[in-house]
PyMOL Python script that loads the backbone (N, CA, C, O; Angstrom):
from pymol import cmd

cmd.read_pdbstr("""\
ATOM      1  N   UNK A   1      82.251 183.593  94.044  1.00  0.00           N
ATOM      2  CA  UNK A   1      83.016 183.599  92.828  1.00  0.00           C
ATOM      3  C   UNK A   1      83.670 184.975  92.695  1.00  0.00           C
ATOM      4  O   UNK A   1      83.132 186.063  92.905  1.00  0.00           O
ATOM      5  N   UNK A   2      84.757 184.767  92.361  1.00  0.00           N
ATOM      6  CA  UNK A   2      85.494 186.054  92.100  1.00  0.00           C
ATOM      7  C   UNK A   2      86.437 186.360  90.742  1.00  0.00           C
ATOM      8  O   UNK A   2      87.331 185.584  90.407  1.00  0.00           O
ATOM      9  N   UNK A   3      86.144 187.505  90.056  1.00  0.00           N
ATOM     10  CA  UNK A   3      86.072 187.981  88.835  1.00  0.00           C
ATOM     11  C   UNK A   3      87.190 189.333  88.875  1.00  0.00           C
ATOM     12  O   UNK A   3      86.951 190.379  89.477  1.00  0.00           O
ATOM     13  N   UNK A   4      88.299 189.085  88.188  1.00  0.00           N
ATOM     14  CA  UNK A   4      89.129 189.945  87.963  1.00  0.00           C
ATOM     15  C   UNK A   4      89.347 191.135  86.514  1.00  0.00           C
ATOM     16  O   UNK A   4      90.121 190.640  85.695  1.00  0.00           O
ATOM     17  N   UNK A   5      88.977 192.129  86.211  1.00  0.00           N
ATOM     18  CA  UNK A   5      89.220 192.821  85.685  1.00  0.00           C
ATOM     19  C   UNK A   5      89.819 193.939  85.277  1.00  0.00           C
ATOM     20  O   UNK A   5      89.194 194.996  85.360  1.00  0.00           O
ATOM     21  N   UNK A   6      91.352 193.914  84.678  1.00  0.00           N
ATOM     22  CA  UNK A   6      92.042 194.906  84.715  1.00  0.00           C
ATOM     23  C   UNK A   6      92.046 195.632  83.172  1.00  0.00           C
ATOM     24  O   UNK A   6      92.558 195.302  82.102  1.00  0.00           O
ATOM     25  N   UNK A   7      91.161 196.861  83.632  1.00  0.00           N
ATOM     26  CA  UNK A   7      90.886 197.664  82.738  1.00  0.00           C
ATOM     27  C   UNK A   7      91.466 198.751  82.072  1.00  0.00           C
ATOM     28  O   UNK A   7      90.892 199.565  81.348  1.00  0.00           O
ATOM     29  N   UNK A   8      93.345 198.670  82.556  1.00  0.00           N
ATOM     30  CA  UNK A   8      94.561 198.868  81.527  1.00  0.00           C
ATOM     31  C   UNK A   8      94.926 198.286  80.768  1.00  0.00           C
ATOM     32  O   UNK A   8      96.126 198.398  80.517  1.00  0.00           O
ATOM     33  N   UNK A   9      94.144 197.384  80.015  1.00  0.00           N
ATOM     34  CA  UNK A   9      94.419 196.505  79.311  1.00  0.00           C
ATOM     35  C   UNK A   9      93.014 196.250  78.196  1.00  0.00           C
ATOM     36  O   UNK A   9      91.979 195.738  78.624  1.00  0.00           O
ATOM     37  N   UNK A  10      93.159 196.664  76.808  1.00  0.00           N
ATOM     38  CA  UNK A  10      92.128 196.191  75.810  1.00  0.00           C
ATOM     39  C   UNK A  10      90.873 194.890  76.079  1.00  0.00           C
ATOM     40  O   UNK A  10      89.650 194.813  75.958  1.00  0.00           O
ATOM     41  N   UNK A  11      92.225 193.787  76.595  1.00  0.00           N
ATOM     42  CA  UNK A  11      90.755 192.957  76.826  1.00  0.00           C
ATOM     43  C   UNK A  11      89.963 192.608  78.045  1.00  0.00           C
ATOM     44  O   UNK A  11      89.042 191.828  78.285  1.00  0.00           O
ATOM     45  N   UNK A  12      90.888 193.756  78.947  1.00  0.00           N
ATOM     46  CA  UNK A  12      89.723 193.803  79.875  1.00  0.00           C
ATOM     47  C   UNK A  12      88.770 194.833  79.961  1.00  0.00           C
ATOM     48  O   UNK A  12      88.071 194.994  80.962  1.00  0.00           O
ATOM     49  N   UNK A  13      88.698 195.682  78.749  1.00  0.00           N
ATOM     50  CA  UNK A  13      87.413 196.709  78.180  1.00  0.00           C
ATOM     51  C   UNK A  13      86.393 195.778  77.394  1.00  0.00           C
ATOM     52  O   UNK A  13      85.176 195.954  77.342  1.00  0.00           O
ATOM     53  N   UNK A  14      86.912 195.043  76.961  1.00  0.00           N
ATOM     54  CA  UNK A  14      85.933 194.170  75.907  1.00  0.00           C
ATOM     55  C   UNK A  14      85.242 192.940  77.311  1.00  0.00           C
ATOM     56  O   UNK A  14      84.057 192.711  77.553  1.00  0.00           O
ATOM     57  N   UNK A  15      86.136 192.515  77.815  1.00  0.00           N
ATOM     58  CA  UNK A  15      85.238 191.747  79.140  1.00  0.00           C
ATOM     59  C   UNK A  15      84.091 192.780  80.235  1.00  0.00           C
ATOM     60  O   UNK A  15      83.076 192.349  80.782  1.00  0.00           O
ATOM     61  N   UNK A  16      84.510 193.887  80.300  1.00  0.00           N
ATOM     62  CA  UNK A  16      84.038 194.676  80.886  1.00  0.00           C
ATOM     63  C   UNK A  16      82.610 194.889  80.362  1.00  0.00           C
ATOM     64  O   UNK A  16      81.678 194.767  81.158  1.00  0.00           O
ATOM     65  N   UNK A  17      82.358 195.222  78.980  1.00  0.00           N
ATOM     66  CA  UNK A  17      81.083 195.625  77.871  1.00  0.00           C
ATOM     67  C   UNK A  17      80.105 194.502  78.506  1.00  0.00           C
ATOM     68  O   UNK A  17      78.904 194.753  78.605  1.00  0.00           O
ATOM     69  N   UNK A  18      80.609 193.312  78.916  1.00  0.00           N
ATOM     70  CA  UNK A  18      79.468 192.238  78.802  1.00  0.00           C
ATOM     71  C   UNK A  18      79.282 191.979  80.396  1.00  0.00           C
ATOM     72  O   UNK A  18      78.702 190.937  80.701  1.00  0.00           O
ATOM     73  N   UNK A  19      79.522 192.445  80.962  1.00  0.00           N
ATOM     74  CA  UNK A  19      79.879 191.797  82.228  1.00  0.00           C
ATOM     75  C   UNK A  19      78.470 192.520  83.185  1.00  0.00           C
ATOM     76  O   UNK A  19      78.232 193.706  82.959  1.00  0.00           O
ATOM     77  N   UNK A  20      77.691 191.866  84.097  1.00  0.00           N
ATOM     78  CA  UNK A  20      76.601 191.989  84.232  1.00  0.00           C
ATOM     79  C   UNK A  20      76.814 192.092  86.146  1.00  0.00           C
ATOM     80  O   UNK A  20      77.116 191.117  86.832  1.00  0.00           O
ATOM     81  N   UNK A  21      76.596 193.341  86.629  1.00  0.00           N
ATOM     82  CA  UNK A  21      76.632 193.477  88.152  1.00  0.00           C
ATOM     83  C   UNK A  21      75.210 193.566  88.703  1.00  0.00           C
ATOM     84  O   UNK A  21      74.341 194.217  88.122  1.00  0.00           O
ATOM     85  N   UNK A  22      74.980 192.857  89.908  1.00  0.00           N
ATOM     86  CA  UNK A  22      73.986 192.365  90.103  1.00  0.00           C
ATOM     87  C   UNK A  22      73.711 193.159  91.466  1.00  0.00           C
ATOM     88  O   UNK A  22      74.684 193.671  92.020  1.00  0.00           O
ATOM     89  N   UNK A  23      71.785 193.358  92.332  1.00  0.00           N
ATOM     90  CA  UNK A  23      71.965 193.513  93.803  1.00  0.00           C
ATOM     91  C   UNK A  23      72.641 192.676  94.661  1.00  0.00           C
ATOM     92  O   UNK A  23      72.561 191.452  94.765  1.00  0.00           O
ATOM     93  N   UNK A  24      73.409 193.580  95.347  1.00  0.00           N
ATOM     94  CA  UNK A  24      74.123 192.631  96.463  1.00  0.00           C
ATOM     95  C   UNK A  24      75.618 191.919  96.093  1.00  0.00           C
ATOM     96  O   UNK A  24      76.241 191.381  97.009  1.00  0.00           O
ATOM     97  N   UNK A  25      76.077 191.932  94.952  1.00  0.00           N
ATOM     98  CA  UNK A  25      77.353 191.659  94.255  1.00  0.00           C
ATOM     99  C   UNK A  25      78.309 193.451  94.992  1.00  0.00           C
ATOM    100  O   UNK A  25      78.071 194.659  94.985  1.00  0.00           O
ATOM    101  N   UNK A  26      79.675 192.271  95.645  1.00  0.00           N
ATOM    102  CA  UNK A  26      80.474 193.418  96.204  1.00  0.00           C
ATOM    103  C   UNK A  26      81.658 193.712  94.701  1.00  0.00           C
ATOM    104  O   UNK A  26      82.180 192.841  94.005  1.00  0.00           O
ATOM    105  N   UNK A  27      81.787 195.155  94.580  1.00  0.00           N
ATOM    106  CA  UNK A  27      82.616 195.689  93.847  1.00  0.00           C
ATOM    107  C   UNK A  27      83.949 196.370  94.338  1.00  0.00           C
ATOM    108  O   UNK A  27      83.834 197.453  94.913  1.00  0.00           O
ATOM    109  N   UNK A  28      85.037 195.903  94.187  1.00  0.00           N
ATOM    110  CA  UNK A  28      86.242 196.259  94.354  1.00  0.00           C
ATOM    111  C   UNK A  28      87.159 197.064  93.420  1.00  0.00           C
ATOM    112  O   UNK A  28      87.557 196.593  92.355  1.00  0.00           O
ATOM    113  N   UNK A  29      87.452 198.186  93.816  1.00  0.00           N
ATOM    114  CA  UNK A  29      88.016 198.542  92.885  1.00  0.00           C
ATOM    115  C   UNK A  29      89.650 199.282  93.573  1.00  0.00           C
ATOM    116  O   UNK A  29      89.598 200.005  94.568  1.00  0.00           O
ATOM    117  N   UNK A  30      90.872 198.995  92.944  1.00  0.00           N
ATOM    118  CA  UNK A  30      92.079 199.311  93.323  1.00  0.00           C
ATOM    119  C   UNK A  30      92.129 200.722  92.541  1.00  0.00           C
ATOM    120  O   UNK A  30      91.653 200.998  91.440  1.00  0.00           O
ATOM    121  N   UNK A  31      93.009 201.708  93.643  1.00  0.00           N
ATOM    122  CA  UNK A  31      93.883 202.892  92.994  1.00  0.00           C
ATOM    123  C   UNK A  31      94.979 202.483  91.608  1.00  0.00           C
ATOM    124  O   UNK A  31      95.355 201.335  91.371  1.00  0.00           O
ATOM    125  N   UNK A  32      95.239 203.314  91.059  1.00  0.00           N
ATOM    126  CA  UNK A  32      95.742 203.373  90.020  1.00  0.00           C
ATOM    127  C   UNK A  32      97.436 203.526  90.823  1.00  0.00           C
ATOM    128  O   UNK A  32      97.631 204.048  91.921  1.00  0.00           O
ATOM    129  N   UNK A  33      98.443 202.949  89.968  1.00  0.00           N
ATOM    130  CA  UNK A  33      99.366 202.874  90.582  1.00  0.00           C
ATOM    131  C   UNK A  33     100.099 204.607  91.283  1.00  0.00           C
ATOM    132  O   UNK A  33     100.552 204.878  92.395  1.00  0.00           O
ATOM    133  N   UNK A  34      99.944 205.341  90.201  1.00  0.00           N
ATOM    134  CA  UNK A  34     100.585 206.560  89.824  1.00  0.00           C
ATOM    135  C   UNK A  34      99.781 207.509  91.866  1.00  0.00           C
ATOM    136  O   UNK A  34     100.374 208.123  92.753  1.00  0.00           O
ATOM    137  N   UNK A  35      98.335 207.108  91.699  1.00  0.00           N
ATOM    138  CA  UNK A  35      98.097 207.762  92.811  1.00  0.00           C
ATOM    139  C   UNK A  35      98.897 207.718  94.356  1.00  0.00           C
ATOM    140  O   UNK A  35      99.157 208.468  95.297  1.00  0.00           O
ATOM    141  N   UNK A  36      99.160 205.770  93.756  1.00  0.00           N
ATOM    142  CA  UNK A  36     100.426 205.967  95.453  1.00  0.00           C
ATOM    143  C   UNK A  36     101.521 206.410  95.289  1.00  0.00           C
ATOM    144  O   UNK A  36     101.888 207.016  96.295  1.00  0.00           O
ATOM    145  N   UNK A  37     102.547 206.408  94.170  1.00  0.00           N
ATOM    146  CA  UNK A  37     103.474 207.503  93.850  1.00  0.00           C
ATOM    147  C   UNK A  37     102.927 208.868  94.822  1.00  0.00           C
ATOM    148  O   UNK A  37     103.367 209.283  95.894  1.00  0.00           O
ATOM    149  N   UNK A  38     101.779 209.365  93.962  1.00  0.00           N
ATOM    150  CA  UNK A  38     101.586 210.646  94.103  1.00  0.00           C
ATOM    151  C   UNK A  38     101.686 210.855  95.909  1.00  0.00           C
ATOM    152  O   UNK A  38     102.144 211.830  96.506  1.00  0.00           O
ATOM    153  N   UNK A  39     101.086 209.573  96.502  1.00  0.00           N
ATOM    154  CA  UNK A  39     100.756 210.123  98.202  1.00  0.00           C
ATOM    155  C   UNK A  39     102.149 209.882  98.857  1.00  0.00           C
ATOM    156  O   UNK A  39     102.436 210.327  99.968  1.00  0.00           O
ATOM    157  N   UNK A  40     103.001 209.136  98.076  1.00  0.00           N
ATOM    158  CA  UNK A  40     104.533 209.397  98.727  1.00  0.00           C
ATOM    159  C   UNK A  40     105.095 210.254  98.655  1.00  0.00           C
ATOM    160  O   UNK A  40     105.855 210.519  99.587  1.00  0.00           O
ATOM    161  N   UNK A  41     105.009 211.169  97.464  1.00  0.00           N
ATOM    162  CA  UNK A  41     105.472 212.075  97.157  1.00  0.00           C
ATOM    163  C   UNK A  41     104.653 213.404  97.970  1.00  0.00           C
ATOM    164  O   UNK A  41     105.342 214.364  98.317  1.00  0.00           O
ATOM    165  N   UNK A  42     103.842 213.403  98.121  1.00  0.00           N
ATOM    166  CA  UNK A  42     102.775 214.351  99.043  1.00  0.00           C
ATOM    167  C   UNK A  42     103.566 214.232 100.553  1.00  0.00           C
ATOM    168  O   UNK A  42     103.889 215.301 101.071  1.00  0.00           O
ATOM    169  N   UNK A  43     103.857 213.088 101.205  1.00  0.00           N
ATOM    170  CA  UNK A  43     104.099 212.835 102.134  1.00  0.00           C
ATOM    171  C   UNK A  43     105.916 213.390 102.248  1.00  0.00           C
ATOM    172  O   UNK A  43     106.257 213.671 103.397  1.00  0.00           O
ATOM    173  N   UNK A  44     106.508 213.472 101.658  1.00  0.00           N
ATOM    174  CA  UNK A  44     108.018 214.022 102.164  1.00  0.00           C
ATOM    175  C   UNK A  44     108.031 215.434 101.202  1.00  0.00           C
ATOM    176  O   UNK A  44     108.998 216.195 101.167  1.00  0.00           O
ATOM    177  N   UNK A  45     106.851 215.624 100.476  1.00  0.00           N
ATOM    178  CA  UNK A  45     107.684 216.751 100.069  1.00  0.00           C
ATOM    179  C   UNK A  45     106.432 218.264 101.224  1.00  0.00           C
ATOM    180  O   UNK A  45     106.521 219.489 101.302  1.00  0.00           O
ATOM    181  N   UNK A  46     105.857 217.663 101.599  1.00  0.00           N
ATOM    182  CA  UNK A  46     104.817 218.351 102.708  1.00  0.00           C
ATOM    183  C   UNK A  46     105.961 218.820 103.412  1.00  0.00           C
ATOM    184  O   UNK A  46     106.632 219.796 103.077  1.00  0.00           O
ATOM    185  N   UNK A  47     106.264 217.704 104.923  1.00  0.00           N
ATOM    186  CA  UNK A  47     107.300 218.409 105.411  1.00  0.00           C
ATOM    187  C   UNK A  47     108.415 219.435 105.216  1.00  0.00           C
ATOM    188  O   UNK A  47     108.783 220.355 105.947  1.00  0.00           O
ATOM    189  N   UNK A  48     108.867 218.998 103.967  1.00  0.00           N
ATOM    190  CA  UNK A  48     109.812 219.753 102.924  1.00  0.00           C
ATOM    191  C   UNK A  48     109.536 220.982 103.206  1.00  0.00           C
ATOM    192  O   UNK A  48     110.207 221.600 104.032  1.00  0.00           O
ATOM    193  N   UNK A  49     108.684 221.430 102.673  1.00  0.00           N
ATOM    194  CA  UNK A  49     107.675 222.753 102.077  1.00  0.00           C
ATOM    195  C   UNK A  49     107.700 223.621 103.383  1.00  0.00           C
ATOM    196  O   UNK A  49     108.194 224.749 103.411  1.00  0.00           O
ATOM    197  N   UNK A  50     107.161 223.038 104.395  1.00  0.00           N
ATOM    198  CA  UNK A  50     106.896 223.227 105.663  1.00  0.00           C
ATOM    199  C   UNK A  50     108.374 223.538 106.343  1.00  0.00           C
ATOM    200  O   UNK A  50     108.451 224.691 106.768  1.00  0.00           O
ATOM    201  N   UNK A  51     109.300 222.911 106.486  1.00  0.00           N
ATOM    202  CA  UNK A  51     111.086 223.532 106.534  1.00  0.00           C
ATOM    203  C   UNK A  51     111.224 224.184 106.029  1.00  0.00           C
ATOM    204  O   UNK A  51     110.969 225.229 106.627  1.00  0.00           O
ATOM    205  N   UNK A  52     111.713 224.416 104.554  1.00  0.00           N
ATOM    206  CA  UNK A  52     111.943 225.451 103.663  1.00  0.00           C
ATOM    207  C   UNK A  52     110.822 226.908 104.156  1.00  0.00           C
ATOM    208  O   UNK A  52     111.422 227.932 104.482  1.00  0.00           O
ATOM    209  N   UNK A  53     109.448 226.938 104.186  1.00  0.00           N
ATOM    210  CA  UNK A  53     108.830 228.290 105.062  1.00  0.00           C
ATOM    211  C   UNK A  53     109.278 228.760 106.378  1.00  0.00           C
ATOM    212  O   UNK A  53     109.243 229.970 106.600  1.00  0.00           O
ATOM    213  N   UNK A  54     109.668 227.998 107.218  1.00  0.00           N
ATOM    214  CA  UNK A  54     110.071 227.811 108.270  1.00  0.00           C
ATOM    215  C   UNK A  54     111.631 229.041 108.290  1.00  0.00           C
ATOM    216  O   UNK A  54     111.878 229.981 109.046  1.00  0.00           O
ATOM    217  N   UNK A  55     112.407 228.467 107.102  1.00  0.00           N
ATOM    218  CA  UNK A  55     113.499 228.587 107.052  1.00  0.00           C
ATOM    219  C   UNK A  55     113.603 230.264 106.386  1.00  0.00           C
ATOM    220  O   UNK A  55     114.364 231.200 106.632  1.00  0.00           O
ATOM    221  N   UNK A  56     112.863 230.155 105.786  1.00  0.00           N
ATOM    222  CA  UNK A  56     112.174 231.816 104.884  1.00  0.00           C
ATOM    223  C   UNK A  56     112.164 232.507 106.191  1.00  0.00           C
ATOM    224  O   UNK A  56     113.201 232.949 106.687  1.00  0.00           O
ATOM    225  N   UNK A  57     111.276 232.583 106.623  1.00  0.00           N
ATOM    226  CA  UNK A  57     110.649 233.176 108.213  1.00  0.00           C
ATOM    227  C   UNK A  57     111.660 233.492 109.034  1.00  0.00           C
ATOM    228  O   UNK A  57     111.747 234.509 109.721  1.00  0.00           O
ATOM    229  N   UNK A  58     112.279 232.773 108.970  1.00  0.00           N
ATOM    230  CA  UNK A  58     113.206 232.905 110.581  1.00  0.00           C
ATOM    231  C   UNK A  58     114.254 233.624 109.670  1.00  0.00           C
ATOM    232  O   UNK A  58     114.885 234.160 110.580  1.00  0.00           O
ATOM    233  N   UNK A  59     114.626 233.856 109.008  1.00  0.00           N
ATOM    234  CA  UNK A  59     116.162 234.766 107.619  1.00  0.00           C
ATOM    235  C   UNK A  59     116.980 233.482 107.709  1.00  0.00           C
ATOM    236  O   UNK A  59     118.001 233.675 107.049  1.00  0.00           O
ATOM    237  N   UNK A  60     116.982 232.571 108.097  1.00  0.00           N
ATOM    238  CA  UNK A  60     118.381 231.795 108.236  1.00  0.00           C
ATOM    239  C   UNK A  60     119.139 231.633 106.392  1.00  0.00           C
ATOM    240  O   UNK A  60     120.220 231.072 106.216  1.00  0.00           O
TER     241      UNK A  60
END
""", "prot")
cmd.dss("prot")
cmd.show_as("cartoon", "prot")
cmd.util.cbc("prot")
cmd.orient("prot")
């Protein structure tokens, strides 16, 4: 059985209060949207950073 709870949302805090996890019950839990923003943004502005020092260094 599988049980969805999205806990950006009021009534899935109030489903949450009652909700009973057991031994051996698997728990899933997803990133928040904003964090994969954040690792795209990690990911091109790295290189970035890394050119621009590059570019410092050498006088160009």
């Amino acid at each position: 059985m599988v049980y969805v709870l999205d806990l950006t949302k009021p009534n899935g805090m109030f489903m949450a209060r009652d909700f009973a996890i057991r031994d051996g019950d698997t728990v899933y839990v997803t990133e928040a949207p904003y964090t994969q923003f954040n690792k795209v943004l990690s990911a091109i502005a790295g290189p970035a950073q890394t050119a621009n020092s590059l570019k410092t260094i050498s006088g160009l």
